[in-house]
Backbone as JSON Lines, residues from 0, in Angstrom:
{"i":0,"aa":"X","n":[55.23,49.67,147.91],"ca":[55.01,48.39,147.29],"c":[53.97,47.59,148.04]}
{"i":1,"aa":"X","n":[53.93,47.09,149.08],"ca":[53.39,46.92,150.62],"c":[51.8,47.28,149.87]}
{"i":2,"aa":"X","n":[51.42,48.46,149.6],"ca":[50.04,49.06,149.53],"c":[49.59,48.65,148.19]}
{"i":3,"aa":"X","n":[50.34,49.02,147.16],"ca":[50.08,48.58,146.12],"c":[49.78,46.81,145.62]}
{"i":4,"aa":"X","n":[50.45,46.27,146.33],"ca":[49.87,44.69,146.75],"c":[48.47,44.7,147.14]}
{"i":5,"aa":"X","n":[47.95,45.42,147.92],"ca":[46.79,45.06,148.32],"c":[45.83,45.81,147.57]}
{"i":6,"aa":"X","n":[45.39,46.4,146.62],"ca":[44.91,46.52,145.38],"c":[44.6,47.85,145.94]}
{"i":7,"aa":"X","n":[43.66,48.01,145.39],"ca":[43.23,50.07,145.37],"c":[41.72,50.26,145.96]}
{"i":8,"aa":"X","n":[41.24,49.33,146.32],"ca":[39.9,48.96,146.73],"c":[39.5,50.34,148.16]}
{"i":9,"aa":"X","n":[39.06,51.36,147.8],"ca":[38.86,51.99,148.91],"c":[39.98,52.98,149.5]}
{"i":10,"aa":"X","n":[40.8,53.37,148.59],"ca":[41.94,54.13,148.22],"c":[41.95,55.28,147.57]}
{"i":11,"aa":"X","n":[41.24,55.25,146.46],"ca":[40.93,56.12,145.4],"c":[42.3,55.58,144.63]}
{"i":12,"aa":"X","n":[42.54,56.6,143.56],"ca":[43.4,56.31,142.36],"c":[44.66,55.98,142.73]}
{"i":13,"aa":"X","n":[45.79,55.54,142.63],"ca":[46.84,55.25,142.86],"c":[47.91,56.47,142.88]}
{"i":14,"aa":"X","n":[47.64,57.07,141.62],"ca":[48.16,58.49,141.66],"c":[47.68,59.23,142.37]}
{"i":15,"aa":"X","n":[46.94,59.41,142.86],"ca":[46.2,60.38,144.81],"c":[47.13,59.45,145.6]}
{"i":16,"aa":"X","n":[47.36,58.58,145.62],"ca":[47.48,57.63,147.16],"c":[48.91,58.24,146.62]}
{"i":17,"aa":"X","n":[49.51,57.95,145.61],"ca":[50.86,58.16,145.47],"c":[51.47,59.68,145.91]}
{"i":18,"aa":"X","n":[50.96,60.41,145.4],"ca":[50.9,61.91,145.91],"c":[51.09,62.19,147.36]}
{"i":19,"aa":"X","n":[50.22,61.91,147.82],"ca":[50.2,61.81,149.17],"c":[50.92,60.95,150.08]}
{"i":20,"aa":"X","n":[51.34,59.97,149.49],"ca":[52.7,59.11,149.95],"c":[53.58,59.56,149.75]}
{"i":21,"aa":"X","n":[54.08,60.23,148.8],"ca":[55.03,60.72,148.4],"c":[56.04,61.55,149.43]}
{"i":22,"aa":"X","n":[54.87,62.33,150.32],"ca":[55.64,62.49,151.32],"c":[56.45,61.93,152.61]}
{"i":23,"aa":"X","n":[57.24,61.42,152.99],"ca":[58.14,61.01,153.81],"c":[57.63,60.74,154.87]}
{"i":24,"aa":"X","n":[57.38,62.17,155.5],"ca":[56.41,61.71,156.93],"c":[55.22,60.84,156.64]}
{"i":25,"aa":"X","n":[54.12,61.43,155.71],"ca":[53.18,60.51,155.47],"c":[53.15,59.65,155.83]}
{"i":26,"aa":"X","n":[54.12,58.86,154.48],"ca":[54.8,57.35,154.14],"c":[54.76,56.67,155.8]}
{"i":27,"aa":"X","n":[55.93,57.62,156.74],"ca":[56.52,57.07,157.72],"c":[54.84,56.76,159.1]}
{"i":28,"aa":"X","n":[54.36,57.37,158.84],"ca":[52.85,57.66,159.8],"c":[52.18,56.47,159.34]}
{"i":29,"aa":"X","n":[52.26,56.3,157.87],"ca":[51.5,55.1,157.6],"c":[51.95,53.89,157.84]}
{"i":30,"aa":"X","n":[53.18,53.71,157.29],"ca":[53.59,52.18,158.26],"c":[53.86,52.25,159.61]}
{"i":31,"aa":"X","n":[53.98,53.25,160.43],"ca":[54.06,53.01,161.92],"c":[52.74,52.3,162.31]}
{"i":32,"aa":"X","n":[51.07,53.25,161.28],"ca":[49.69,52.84,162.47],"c":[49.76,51.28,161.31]}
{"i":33,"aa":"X","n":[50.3,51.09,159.88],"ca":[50.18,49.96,159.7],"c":[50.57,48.33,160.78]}
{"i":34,"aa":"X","n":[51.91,48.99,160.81],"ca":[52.88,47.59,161.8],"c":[52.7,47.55,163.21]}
{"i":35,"aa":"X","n":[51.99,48.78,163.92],"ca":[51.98,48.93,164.99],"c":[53.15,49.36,165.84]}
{"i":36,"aa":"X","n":[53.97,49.67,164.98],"ca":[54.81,50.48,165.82],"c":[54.95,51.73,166.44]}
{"i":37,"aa":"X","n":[53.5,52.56,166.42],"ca":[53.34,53.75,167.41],"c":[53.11,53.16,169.07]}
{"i":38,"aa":"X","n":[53.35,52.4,169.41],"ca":[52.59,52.36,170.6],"c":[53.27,53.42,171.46]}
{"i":39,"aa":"X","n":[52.29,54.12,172.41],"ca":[52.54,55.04,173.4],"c":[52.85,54.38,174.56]}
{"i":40,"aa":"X","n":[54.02,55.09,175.02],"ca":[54.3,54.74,176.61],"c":[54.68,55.92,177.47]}
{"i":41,"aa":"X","n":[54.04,56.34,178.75],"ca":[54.09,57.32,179.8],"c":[55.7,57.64,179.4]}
{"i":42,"aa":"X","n":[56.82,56.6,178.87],"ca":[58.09,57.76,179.04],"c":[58.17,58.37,177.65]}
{"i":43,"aa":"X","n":[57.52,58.3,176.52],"ca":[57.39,58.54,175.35],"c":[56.28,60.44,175.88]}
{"i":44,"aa":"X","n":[55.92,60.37,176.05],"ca":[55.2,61.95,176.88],"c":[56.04,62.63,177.04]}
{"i":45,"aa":"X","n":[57.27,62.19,177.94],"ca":[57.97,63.6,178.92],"c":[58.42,64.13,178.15]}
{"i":46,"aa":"X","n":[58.61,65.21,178.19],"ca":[59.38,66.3,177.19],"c":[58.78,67.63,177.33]}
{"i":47,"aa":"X","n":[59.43,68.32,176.58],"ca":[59.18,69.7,176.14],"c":[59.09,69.58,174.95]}
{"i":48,"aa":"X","n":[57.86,69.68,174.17],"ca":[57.09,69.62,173.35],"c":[56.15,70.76,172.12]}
{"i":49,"aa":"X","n":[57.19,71.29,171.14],"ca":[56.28,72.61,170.38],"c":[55.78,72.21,169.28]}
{"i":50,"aa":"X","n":[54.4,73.18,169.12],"ca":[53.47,72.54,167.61],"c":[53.95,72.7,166.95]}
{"i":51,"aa":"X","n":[53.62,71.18,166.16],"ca":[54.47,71.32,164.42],"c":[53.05,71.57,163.58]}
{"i":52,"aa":"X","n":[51.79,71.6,163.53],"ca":[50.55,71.37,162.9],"c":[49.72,70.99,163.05]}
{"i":53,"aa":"X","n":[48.55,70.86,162.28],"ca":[47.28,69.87,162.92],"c":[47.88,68.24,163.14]}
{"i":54,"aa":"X","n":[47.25,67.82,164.09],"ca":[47.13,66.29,163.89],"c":[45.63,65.65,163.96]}
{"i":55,"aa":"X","n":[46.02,64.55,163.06],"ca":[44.87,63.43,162.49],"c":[45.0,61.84,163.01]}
{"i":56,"aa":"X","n":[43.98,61.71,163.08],"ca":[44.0,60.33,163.55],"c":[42.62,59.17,163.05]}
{"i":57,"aa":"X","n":[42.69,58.06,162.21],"ca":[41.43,57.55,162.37],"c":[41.53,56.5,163.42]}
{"i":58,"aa":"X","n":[40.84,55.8,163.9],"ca":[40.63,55.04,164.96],"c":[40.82,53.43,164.91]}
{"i":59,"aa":"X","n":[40.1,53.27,163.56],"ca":[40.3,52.21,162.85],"c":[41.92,51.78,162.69]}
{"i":60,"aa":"X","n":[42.01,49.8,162.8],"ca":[43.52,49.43,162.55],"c":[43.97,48.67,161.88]}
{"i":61,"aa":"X","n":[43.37,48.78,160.7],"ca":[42.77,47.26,159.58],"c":[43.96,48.08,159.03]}
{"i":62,"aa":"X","n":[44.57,47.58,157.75],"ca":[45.67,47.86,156.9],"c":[45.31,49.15,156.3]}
{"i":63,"aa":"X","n":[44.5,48.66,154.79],"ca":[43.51,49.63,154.34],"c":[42.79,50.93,154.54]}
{"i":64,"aa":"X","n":[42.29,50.27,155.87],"ca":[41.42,51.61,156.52],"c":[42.71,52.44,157.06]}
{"i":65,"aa":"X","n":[43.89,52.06,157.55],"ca":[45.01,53.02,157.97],"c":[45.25,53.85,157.11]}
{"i":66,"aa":"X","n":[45.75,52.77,155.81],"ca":[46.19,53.78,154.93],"c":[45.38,54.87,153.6]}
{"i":67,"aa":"X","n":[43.83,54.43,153.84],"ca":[43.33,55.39,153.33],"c":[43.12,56.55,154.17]}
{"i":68,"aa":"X","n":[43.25,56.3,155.39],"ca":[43.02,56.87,156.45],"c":[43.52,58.09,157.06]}
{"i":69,"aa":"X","n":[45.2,57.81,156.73],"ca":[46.49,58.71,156.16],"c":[46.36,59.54,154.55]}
{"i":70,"aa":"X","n":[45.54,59.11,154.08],"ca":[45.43,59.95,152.76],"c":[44.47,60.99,152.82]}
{"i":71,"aa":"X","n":[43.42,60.68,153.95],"ca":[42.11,61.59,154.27],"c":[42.71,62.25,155.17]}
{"i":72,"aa":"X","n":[43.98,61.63,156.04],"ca":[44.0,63.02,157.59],"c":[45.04,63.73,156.74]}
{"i":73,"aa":"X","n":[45.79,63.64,155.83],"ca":[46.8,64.7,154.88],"c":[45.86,65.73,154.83]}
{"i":74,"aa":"X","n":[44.62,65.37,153.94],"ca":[43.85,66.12,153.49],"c":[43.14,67.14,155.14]}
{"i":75,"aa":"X","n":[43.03,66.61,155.59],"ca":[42.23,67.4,156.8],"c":[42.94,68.39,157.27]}
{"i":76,"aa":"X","n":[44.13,67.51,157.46],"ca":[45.23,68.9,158.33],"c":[45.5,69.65,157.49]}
{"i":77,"aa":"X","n":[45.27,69.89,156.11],"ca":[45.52,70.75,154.93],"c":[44.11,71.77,155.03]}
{"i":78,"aa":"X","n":[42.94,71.33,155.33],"ca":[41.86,71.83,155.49],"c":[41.59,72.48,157.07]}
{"i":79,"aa":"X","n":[42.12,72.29,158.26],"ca":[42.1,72.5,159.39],"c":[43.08,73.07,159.96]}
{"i":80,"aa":"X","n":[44.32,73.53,159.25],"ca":[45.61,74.46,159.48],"c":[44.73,75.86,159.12]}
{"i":81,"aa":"X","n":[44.31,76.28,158.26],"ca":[43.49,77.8,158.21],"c":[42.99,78.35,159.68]}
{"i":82,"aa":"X","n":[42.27,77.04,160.05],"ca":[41.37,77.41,161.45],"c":[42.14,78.04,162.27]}
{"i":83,"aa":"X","n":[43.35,77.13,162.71],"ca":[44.32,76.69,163.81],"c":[44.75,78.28,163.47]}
{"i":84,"aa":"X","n":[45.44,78.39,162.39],"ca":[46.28,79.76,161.97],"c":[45.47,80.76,162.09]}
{"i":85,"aa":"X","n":[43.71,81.31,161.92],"ca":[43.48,82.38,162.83],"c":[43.14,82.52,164.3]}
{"i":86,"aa":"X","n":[42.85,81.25,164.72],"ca":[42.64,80.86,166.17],"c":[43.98,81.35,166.61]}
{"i":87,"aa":"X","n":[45.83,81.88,166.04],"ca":[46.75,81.79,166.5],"c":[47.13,81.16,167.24]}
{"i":88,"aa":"X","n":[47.46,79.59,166.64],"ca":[48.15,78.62,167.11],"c":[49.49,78.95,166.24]}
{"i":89,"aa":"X","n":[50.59,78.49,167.14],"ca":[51.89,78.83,166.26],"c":[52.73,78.35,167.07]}
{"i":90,"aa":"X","n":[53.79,77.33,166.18],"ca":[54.99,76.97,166.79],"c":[55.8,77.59,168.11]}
{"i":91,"aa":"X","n":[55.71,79.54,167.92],"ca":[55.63,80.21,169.12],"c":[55.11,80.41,170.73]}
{"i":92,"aa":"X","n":[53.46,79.65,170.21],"ca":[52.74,79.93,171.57],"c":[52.17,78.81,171.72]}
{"i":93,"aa":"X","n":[52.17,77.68,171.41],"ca":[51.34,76.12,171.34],"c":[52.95,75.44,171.74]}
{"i":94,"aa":"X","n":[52.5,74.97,173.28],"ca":[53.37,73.56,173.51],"c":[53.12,73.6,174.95]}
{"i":95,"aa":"X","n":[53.47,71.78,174.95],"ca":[53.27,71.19,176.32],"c":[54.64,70.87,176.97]}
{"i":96,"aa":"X","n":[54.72,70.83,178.32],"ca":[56.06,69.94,178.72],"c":[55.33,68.9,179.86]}
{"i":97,"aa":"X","n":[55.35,67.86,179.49],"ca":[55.25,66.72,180.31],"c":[56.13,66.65,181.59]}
{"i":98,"aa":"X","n":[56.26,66.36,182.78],"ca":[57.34,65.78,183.6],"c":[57.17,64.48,183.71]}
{"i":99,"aa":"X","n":[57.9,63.96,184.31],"ca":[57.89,62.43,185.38],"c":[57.22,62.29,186.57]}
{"i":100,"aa":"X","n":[57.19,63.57,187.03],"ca":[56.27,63.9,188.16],"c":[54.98,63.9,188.18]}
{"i":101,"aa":"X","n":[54.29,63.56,187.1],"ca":[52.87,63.8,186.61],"c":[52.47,65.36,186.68]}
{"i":102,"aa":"X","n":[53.02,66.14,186.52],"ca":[52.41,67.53,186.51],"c":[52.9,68.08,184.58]}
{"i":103,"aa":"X","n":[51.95,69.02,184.46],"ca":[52.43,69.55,183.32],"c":[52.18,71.05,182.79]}
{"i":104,"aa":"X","n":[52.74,71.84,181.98],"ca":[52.51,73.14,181.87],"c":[52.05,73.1,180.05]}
{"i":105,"aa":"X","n":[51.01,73.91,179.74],"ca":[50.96,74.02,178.81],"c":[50.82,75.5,178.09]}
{"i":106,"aa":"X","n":[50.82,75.65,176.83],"ca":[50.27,76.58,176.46],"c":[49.57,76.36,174.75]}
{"i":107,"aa":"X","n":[48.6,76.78,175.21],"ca":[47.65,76.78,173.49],"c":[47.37,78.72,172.96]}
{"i":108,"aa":"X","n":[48.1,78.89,172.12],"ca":[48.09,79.96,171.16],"c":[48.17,81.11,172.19]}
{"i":109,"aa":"X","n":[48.96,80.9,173.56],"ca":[49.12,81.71,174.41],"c":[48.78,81.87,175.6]}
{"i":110,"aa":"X","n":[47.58,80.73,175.45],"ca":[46.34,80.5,176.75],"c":[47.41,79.43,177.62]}
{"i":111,"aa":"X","n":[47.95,80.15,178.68],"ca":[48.94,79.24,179.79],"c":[47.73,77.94,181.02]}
{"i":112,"aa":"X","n":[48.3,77.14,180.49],"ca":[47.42,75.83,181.12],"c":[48.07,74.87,182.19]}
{"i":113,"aa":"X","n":[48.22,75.08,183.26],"ca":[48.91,73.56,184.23],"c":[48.29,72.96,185.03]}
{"i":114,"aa":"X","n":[49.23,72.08,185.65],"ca":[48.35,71.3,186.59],"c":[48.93,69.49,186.81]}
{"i":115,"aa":"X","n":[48.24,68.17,186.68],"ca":[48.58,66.93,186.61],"c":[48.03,66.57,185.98]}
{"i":116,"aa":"X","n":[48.9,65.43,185.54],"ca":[47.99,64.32,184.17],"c":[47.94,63.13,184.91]}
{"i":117,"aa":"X","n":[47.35,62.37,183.86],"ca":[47.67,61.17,183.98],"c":[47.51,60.75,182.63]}
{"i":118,"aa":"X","n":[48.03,59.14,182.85],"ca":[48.53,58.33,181.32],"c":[47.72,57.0,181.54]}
{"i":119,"aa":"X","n":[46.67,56.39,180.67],"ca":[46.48,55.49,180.96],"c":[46.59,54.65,179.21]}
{"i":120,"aa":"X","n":[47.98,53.96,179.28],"ca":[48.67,53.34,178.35],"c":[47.7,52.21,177.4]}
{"i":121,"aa":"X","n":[47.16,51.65,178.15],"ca":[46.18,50.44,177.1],"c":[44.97,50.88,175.99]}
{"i":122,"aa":"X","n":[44.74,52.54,176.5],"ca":[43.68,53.6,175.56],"c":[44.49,54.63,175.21]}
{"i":123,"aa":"X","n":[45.77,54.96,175.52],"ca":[46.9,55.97,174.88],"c":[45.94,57.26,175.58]}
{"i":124,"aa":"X","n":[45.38,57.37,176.95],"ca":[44.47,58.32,176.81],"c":[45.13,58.99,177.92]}
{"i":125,"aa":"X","n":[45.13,60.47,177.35],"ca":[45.78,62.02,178.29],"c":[44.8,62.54,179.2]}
{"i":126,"aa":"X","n":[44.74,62.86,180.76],"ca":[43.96,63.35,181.42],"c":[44.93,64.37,182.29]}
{"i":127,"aa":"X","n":[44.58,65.6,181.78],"ca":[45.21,67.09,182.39],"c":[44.4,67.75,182.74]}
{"i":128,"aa":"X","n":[44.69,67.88,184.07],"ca":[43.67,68.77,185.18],"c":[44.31,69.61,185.88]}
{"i":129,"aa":"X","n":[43.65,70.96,185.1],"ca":[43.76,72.13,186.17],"c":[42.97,72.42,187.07]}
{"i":130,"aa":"X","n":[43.02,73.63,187.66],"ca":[42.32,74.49,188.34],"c":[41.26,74.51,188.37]}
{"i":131,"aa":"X","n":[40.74,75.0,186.85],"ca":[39.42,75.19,186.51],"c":[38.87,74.22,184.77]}
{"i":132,"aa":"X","n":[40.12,73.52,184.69],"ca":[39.73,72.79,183.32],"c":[40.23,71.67,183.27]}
{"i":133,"aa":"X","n":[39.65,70.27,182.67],"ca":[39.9,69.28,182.7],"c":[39.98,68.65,181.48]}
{"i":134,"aa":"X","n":[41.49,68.4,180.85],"ca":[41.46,68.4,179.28],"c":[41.67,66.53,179.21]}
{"i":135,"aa":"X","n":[40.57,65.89,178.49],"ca":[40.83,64.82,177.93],"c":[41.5,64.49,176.35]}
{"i":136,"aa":"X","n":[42.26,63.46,175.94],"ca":[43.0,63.4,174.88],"c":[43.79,62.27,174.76]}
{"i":137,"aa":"X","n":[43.98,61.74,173.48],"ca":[45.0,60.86,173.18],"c":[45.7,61.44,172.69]}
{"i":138,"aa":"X","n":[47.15,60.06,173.12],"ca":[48.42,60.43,172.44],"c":[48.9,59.33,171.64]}
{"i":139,"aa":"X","n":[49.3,59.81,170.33],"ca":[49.79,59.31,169.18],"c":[51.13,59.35,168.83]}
{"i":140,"aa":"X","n":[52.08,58.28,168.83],"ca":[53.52,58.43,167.9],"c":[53.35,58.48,167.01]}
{"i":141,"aa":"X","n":[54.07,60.0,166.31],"ca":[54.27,60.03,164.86],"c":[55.67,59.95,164.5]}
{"i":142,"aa":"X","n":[56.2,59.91,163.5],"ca":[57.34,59.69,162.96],"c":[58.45,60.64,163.44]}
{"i":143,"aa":"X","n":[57.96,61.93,163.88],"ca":[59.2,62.93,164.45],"c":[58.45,63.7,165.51]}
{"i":144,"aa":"X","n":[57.49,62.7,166.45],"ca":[57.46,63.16,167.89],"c":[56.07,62.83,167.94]}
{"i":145,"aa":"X","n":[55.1,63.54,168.76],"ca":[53.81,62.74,169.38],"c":[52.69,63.83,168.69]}
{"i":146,"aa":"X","n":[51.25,63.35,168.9],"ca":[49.96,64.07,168.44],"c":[49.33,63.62,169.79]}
{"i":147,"aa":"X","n":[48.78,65.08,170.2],"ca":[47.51,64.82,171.45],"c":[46.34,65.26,170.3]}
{"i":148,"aa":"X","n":[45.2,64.21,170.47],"ca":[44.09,64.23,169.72],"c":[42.77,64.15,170.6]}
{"i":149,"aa":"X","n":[41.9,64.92,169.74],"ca":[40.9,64.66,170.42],"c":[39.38,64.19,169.55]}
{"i":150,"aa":"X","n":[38.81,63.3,170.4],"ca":[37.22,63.15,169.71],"c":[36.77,64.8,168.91]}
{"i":151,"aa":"X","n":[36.53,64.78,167.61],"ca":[36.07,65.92,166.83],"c":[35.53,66.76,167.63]}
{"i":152,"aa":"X","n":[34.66,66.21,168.0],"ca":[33.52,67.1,168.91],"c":[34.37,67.9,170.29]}
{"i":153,"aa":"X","n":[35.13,66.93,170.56],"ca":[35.93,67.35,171.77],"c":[36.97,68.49,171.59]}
{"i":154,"aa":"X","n":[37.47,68.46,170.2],"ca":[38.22,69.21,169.62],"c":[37.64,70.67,169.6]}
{"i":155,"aa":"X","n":[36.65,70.41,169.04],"ca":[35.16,71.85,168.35],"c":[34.94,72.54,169.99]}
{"i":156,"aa":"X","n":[34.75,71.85,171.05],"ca":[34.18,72.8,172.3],"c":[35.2,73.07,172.86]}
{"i":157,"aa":"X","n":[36.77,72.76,172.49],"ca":[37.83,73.31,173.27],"c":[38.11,74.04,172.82]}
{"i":158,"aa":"X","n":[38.06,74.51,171.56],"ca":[38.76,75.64,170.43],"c":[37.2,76.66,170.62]}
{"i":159,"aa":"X","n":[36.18,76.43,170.68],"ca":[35.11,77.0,171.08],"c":[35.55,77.66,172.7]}
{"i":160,"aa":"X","n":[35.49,77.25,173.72],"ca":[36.11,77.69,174.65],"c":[37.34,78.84,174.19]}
{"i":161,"aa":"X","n":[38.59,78.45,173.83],"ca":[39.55,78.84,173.46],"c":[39.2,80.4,172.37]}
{"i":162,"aa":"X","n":[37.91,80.43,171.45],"ca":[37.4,81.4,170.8],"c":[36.69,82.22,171.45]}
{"i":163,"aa":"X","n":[35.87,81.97,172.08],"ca":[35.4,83.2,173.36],"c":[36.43,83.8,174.24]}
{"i":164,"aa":"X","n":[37.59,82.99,174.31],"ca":[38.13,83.93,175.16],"c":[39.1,84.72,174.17]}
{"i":165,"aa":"X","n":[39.82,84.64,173.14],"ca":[40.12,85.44,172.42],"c":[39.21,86.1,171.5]}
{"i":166,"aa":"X","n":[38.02,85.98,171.47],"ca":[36.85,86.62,170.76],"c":[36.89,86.21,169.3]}
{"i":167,"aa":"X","n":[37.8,85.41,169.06],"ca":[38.04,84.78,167.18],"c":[36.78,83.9,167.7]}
{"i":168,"aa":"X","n":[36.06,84.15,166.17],"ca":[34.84,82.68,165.99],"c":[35.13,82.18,164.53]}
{"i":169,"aa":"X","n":[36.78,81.8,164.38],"ca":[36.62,81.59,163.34],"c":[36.7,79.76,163.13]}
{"i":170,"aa":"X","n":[35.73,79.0,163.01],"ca":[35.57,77.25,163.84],"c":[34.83,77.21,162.85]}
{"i":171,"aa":"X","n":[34.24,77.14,161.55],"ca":[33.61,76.4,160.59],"c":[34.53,75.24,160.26]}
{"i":172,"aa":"X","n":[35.49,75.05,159.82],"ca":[36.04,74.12,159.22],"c":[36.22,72.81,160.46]}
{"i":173,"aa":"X","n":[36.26,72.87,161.4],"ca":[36.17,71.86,162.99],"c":[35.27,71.5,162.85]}
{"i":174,"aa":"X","n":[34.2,72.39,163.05],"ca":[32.42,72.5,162.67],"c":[32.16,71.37,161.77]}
{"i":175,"aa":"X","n":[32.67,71.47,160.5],"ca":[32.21,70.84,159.41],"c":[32.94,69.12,159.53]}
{"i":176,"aa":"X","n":[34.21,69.09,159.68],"ca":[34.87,68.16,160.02],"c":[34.17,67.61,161.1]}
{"i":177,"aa":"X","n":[34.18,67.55,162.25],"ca":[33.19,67.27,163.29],"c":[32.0,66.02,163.23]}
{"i":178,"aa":"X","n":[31.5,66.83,161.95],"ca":[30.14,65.98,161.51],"c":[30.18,65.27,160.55]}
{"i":179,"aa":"X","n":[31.44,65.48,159.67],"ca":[31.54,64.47,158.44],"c":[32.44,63.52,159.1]}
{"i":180,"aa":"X","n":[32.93,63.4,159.75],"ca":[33.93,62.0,159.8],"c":[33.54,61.38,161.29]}
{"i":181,"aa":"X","n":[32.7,60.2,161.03],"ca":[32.99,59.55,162.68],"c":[34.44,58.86,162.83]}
{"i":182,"aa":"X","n":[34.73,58.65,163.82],"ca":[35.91,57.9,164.33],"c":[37.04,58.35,164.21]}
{"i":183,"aa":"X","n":[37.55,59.69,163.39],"ca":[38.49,60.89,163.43],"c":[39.07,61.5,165.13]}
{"i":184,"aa":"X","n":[40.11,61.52,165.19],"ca":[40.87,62.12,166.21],"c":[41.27,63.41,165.72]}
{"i":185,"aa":"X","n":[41.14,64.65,165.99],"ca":[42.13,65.87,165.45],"c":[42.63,66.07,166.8]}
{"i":186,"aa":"X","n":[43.83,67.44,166.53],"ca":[44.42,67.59,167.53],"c":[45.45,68.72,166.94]}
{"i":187,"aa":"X","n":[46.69,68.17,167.52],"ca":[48.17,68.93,167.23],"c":[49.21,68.14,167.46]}
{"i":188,"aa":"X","n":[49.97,67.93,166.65],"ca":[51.12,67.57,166.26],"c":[52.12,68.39,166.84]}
{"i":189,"aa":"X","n":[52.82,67.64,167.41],"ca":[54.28,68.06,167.89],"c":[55.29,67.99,168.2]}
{"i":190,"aa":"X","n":[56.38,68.23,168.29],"ca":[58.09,68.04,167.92],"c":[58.8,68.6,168.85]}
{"i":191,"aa":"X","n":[59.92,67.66,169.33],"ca":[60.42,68.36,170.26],"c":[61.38,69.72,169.54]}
């Protein structure tokens, strides 16, 4: 009701917006970045953490721009799950565990990653440093657990990295995303 008050201006049709609302989580993603009730906090991190899917993010925090915003990242992670799924990302081999201790272990589609983070709460922004790699990222509350996201581009040379070493080059659709959307976060979604 909430959306439909504020007319359709930059929405597309009502029946698209509705569609795509329709879903629950959606719905729930959109009034969290509407009201502001995602905010991230360092104890909102800790956990043991496995991928549920792509995650989306626009940057923008105007009403409107949220919630068309949520109707375009539906669409993306619908367009950017193919990638993820031959890159072999899978609920199986994709997840992080945060501590309290600032250290953390990860794994992306099998590739084992640790080391320390840090949290710096006023930019929601993730800094995990290993050995030999230094992963930047935000973190996002979603409705049934958190999204680490990254600048497009940032996204494209980690999964690039991540494709040479499993020899998959399969990254057109990052590629393409990348360059069509400024101010987009992608990433991964995940659930405890």
């Amino acid at each position: 009701m909430m959306l439909t008050s504020c007319g359709t201006s930059g929405l597309g049709s009502l029946g698209q917006l509705g569609q795509v609302l329709g879903n629950g989580e959606t719905m729930g993603n959109v009034l969290q970045s509407v009201l502001g009730l995602d905010k991230m906090t360092a104890a909102n991190l800790v956990g043991t953490w496995t991928y549920k899917g792509p995650g989306c993010a626009f940057t923008s925090k105007e009403l409107l721009a949220q919630a068309g915003g949520e109707v375009v990242a539906a669409d993306i992670k619908q367009r950017v799950k193919p990638t993820f799924d031959n890159l072999g990302i899978t609920s199986s081999n994709t997840r992080v565990t945060f501590k309290e201790d600032g250290t953390f272990s990860a794994s992306i589609a099998g590739k084992q990653f640790s080391g320390n983070y840090t949290f710096d709460a006023q930019n929601y922004k993730v800094t995990m440093k290993g050995l030999l790699l230094t992963i930047n990222c935000y973190a996002k509350r979603n409705a049934d657990g958190i999204g680490l996201l990254f600048e497009s581009s940032k996204l494209l040379t980690l999964l690039q990295t991540m494709s040479a070493l499993s020899g998959n080059t399969t990254l057109q659709t990052v590629g393409d995303l990348s360059k069509a959307y400024d101010g987009v976060r992608l990433g991964f979604d995940f659930r405890k």
